[in-house]
Structure formats: C-alpha cells, structure tokens
N, C-alpha and C positions, 0 to 999 in steps of 0.2 A: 414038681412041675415037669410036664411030657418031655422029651426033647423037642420035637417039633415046634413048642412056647419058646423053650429055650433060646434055641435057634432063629424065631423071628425079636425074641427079647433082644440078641447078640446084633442082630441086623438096625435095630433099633437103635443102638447103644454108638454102632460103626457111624450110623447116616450122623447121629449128632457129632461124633468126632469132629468127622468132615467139615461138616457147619462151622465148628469153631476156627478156622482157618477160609476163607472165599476165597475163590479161583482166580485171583485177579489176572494172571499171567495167560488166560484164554483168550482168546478173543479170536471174529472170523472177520474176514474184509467181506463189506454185502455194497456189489455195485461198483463203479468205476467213479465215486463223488466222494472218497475220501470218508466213508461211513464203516465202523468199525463196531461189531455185535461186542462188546466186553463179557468176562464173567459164565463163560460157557454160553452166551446167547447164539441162539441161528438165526442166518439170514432167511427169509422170506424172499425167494428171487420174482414172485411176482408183482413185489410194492416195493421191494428192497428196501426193508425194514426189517428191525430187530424184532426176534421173538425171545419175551424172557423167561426164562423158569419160573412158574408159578404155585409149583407143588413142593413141599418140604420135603414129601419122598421122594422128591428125585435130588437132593441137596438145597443146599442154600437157593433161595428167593432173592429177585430182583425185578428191575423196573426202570422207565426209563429209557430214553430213544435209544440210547446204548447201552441197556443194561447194567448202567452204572449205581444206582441208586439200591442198597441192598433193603431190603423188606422180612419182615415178621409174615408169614402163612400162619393164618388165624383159624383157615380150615373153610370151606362151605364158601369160596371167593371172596373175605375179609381179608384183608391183611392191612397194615400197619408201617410205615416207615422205620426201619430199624434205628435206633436210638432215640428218637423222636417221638416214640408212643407204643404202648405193649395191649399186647389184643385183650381184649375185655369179655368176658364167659357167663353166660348164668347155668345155676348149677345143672346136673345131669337128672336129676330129677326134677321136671317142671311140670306145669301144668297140662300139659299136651303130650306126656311121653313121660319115660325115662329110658335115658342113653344107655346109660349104666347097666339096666336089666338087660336092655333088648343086645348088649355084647355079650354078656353072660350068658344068656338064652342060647345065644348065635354060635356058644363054644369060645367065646373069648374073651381077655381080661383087659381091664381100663387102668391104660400107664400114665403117666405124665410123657409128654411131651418134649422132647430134650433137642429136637434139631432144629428148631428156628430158635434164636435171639428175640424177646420179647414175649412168644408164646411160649414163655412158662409153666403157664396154667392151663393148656390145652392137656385134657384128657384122651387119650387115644384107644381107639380098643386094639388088640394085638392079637392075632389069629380067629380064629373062626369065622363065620359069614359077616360079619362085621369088620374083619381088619382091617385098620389103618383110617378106620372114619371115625369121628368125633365121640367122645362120648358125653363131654359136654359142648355146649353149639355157642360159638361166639357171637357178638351181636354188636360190636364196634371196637374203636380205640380209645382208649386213654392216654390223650397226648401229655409227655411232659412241657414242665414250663418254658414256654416262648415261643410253643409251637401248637399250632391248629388244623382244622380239618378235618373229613371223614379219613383220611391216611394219616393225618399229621402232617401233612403236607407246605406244611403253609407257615414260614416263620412270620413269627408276630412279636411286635413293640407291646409289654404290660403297659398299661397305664395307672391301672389301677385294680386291688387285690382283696378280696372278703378277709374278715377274719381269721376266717378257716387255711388263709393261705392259695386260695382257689381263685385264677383269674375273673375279677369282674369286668373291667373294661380293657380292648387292645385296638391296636391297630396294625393292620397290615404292613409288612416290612415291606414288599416290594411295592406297595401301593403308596407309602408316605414316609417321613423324613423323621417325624418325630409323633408328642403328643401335646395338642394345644392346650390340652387340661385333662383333668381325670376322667373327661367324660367328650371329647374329640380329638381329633386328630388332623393333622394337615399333611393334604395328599398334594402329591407330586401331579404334575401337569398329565393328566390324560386317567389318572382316576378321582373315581368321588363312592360318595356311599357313605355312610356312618364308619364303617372302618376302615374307609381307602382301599373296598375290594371289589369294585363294580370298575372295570376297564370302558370308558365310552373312546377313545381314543382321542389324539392333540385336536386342538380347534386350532385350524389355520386362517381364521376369517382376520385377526389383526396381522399377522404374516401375509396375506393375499392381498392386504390393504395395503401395506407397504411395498408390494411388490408392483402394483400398478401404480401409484403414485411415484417411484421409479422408472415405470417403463412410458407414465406419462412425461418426465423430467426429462430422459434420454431420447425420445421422441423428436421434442421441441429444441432439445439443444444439434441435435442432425439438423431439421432443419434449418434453424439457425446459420448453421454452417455450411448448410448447399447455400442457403442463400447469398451469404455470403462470400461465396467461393465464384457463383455465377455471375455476381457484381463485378467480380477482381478480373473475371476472366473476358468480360464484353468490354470494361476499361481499356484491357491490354490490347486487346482485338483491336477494338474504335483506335488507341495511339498509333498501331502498328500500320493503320492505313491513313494516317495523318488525317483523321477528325473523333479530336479526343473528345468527350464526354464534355469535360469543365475547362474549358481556357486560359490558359494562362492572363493576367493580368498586362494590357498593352500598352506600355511607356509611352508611344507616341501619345497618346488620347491625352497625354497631360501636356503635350509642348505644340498642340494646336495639328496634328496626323491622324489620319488616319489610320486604321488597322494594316492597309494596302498600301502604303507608303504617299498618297498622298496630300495636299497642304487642307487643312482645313479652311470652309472658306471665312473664317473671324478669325487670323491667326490671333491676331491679340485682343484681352478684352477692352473695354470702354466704358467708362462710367456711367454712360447712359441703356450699357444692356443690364445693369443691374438695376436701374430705377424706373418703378413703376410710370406707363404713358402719364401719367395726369400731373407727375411732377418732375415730367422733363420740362414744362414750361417756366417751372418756378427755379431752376435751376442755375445760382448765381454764379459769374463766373469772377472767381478771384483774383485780379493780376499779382504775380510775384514781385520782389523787391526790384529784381535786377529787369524787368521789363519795364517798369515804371521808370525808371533809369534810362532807359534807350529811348521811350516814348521824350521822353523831356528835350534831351541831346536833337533828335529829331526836329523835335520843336526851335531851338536855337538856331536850326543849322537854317532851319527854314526864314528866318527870321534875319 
C-alpha cells in the first residue's frame, strides 16, 4: 500500500477512535433564551438554533434542537438513530453502477466504515477521486425492537409479532397508553389513527361546555346578589327617613285606635255588628237570672 493510502487508512482508523467516545462536554450558548447547541453543535445566530454535525468525517453525528440525540451517518443524507436502528445498504454492485469499480477506477480502495455506531456496513472508498463517498449507497434503517420510523425515531408498544420474530402490529408510545388487542390500540386524548400516530389535537367542545354553563351559573348568582343587595339597601334608606317599606304591626287597631293615636269610632264591639241585617230583627233577647229578680222586687214594691 502507497503511503499516501496509508496515511488516509490511519486518518480513517483516528476519526473512528474519536466516535467511540461523543463530545458531550461541548456545548455553545446560542441566544439569550437559555438554549444550549450540545455535542460540538453551532449556533446559527440568525434563527438561533443548533446546527448539528451531519457528516461522520467530521466526527460523531447528531440531531436534535440541542444536538443531543447522537445518529448513525448512513452516507448520501440517511441516517439512523444511534441505538435505535443501523443503516441498511444494498450491495456495491447493483443495477445502475458499481460503487466498488468506479473507487477503484478513481485510484481508490472500499473500506468499511468504522466512525459512525450502526453504519457498520458502510463501505467507504479511501483515497482517490472517490474518497470518502460510499461505495455501497444506503437506502434506510433497520430499526430495532420497539422502535419505528424512517430514523427510528419513534418508540412504539409491540402488540403483536410474526413468527419470524419481526413486529407485526404496534402502537405508538407517545401517542397511546397501551394495546386494546393484537390488532388496536388506545390512544391518549389528542391522538387517533390505527397506531395512535396522527396528532389532531384535544377537543375542547365538552371543556367549553362546561365552561359556559359556569359562566352562565356565575352570572345569575351576581345577579342575584345585586338584587338583592339593592333591596337591603332602599329598606335601610326608606327606615332612615322614617317611611319604611313594611310596617310594623299596630297594637292599637286591636284595642279600638287608631294608628295616630286616636279612639276609634266603635270602641267596643256589639252583637249586632256581627249579625247579618235581616236577622237583627229575629234577634231574642234573653233576660238573665238576676234581672228577672229585680224585675219582680220591682213589681212588689209597686204593689
């Protein structure tokens, strides 16, 4: 081998060291809102937002408003969530090309891949008008178990599994709670979709229901209480100028007075104001014991 193969072999061999340890202790402050680029990311001062390393020749890959989330580089803008799923390749000979020749042509040799985590199976050409691009070209991820996505992005509930061990039915973790059987799922308030991965957002129509039906009750009970606050308050007024509302009840009216102190004109009743005109005539009059007594003596004295 040349030296100059050598020497990008050697470079090859450095970049994957590096990889096997991530930068965590990097980080830039981007903006005055407490937003922190992790992981060697730069800030962008015109969105102030993280930009993350996307290339596996420049070290470890990541993702992620802070650059937190470390990534497999698949090659050709592919990549993969690191532990979550490893890049998927078809060979370097295909039907449209071969990777493999046209590095060799180019003066350079197809290595494997040793600086990203997952892209194991990337073939790299290494020197000549080719180096450092794919020799064979990825074409997605191969998520492991529990996890989904064109990245792998996506934890998911199995519900249910082929023979082969291969997820047949899931559901979305952030989207549902569980699985209502091997073949649904029960989503959480604000998604739907056969896997609980379609966000329509919460329906506030029984919340908005309740909420006037509230602001009807607090309504009527205000009023309620001016009303009754302005009753209290024309009572007081009306007593304070000596003509109350409701009167007191006036003792005289029962012992023959009037309200103004003077005599009524029937101080006392009589049995004839209680008996209808047409039988005051029929009306006997009883003498008592002791007047029929006087009437007699009378009679003797006269005699």
């Amino acid at each position: 081998m040349s030296p100059t193969r050598l020497s990008q072999a050697t470079l090859v061999m450095i970049i994957g060291n590096l990889a096997s340890e991530p930068i965590l202790a990097e980080r830039t402050e981007c903006g005055n809102h407490g937003l922190w680029c992790l992981n060697g990311g730069k800030c962008d001062p015109s969105t102030y937002s993280c930009v993350c390393n996307d290339s596996w020749i420049n070290g470890p890959t990541f993702t992620g408003g802070q650059c937190e989330i470390e990534t497999a580089d698949c090659g050709h803008g592919v990549w993969c969530v690191e532990n979550q799923g490893t890049c998927m390749y078809r060979a370097s000979q295909w039907a449209h090309g071969d990777g493999a020749k046209e590095c060799e042509d180019g003066g350079g040799t197809c290595q494997q891949q040793v600086a990203s985590k997952g892209a194991e199976h990337a073939l790299i050409c290494v020197g000549g008008v080719k180096n450092n691009e794919n020799c064979n070209f990825a074409v997605g991820c191969d998520c492991n178990d529990g996890f989904y996505g064109s990245h792998c992005e996506e934890d998911i509930i199995i519900c249910d599994i082929f023979s082969n061990g291969n997820t047949k039915f899931w559901c979305l973790s952030r989207g549902s709670t569980r699985c209502s059987s091997k073949k649904s799922c029960q989503c959480i308030d604000g998604y739907t979709g056969k896997h609980c991965s379609s966000y329509v957002g919460l329906d506030d129509s029984e919340s908005n229901g309740e909420d006037t039906e509230m602001i009807i009750a607090v309504s009527v009970l205000l009023i309620v209480c001016l009303s009754v606050s302005l009753v209290l308050f024309i009572m007081y007024r009306r007593e304070k100028q000596g003509k109350p509302i409701f009167s007191p009840l006036d003792e005289s009216l029962l012992h023959g007075h009037g309200g103004n102190g003077q005599v009524h004109p029937h101080p006392e009743a009589n049995v004839q104001d209680f008996l209808p005109p047409s039988n005051l005539e029929n009306h006997l009059h009883v003498p008592s014991k002791e007047t029929e007594e006087n009437e007699i003596q009378l009679e003797r004295m006269r005699i």
